[in-house]
C-alpha positions in Angstrom: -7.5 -26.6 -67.2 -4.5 -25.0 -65.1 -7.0 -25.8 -61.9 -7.0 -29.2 -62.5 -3.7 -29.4 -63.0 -3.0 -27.7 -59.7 -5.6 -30.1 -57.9 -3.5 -33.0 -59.4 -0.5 -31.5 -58.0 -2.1 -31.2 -54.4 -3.2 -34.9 -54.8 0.3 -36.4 -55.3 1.6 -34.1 -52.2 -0.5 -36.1 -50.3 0.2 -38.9 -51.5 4.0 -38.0 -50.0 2.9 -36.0 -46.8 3.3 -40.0 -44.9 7.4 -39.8 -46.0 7.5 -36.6 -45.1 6.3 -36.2 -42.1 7.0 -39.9 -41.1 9.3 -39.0 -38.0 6.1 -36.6 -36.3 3.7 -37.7 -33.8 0.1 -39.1 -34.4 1.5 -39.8 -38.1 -0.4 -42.9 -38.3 -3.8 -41.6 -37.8 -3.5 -39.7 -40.9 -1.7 -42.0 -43.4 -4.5 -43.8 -44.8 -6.4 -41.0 -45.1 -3.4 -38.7 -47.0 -3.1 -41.6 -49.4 -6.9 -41.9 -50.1 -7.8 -38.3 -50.1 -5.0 -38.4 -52.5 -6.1 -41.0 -55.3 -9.4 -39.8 -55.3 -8.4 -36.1 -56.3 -5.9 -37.4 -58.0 -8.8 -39.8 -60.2 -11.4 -36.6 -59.8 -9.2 -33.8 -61.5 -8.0 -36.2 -63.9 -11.2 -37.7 -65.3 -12.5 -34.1 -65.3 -10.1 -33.6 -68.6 -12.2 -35.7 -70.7 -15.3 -33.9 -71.1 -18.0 -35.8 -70.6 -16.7 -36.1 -67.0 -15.7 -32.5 -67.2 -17.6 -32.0 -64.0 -16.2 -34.7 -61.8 -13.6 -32.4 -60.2 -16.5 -31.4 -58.2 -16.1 -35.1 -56.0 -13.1 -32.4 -55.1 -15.5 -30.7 -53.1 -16.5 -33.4 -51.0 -12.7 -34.6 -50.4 -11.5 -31.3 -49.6 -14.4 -30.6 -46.7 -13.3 -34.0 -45.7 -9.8 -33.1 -45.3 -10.1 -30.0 -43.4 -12.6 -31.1 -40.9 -10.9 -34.8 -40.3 -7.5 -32.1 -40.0 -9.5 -30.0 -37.4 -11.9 -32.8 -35.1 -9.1 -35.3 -35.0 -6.8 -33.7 -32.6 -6.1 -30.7 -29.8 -4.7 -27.6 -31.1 -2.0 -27.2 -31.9 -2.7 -30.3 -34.1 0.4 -32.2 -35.3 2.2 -30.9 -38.7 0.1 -33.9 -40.6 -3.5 -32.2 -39.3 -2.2 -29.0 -40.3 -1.2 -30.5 -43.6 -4.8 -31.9 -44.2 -6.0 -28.2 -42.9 -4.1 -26.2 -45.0 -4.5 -28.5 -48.2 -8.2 -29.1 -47.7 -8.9 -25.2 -47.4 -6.8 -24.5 -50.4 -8.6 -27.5 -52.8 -11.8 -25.9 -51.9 -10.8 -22.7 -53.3 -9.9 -24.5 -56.8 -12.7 -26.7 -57.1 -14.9 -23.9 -57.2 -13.1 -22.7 -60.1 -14.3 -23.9 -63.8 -12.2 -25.9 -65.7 -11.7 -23.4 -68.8 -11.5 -20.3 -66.2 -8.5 -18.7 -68.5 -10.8 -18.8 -71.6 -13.8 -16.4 -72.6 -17.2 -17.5 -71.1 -19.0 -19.8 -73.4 -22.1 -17.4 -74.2 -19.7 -15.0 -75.0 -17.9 -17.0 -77.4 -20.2 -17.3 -80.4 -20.3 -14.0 -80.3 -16.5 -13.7 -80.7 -16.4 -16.0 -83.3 -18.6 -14.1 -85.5 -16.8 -10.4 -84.9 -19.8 -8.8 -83.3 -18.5 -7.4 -79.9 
C-alpha cells in the first residue's frame, strides 16, 4: 500500500502548492483546481485502503490526466512554476496509479501456492 501512501502524499502537496507559490504569476488560475485535484486523490487513495474500494485509486487516473493536460493547454511555454507544478505532479501520479495496491507482496495466484510449500 506504499503507492497509495505516496499518492496521498502528492494530494496534500497540492493542497499547499497555492501558499507556496502564492507570490508567482497566473497563481489564481490554478488554485481551485490544486485544491480539488488535491481532495479528490487525497479521498481516492484513501478509500482504496479499505478493500472493497481497493480499486478507487484508479479515479487517480482520471485526476492525474487532468492535471497534466489543464498544466500544459492553460498557458504559453514556459508555463508559470504552478503549470509546471500540475505537469510534473500529474505525470508522476500517473506512473503510481498504475501500480497495484499490494505491489511489494507476492502476486495473489502465486500465493496459495506459497502457503502450501509447493514452489
Amino acid at each position: 500500500m506504499w503507492t497509495r501512501t505516496v499518492e496521498v502524499m502528492l494530494g496534500c502537496w497540492l493542497l499547499v502548492t497555492p501558499f507556496v507559490f502564492r507570490g508567482t504569476e497566473a497563481i489564481g488560475n490554478y488554485t481551485a483546481n490544486a485544491v480539488v485535484s488535491g481532495a479528490l486523490i487525497i479521498i481516492a487513495s484513501t478509500l482504496s485502503f479499505w478493500h472493497p474500494l481497493r480499486l478507487a485509486h484508479l479515479l487517480t487516473l482520471l485526476v492525474a490526466l487532468w492535471l497534466a493536460a489543464h498544466g500544459y493547454f492553460s498557458a504559453e511555454r514556459p508555463g508559470p512554476p504552478a503549470a509546471q507544478n500540475e505537469i510534473t505532479v500529474g505525470l508522476t501520479l500517473l506512473l503510481f496509479a498504475i501500480l497495484p495496491s499490494e505491489s511489494n507482496k507476492v502476486p495473489v495466484p502465486w500465493r496459495g501456492s506459497r502457503e502450501s510449500g509447493r514452489g
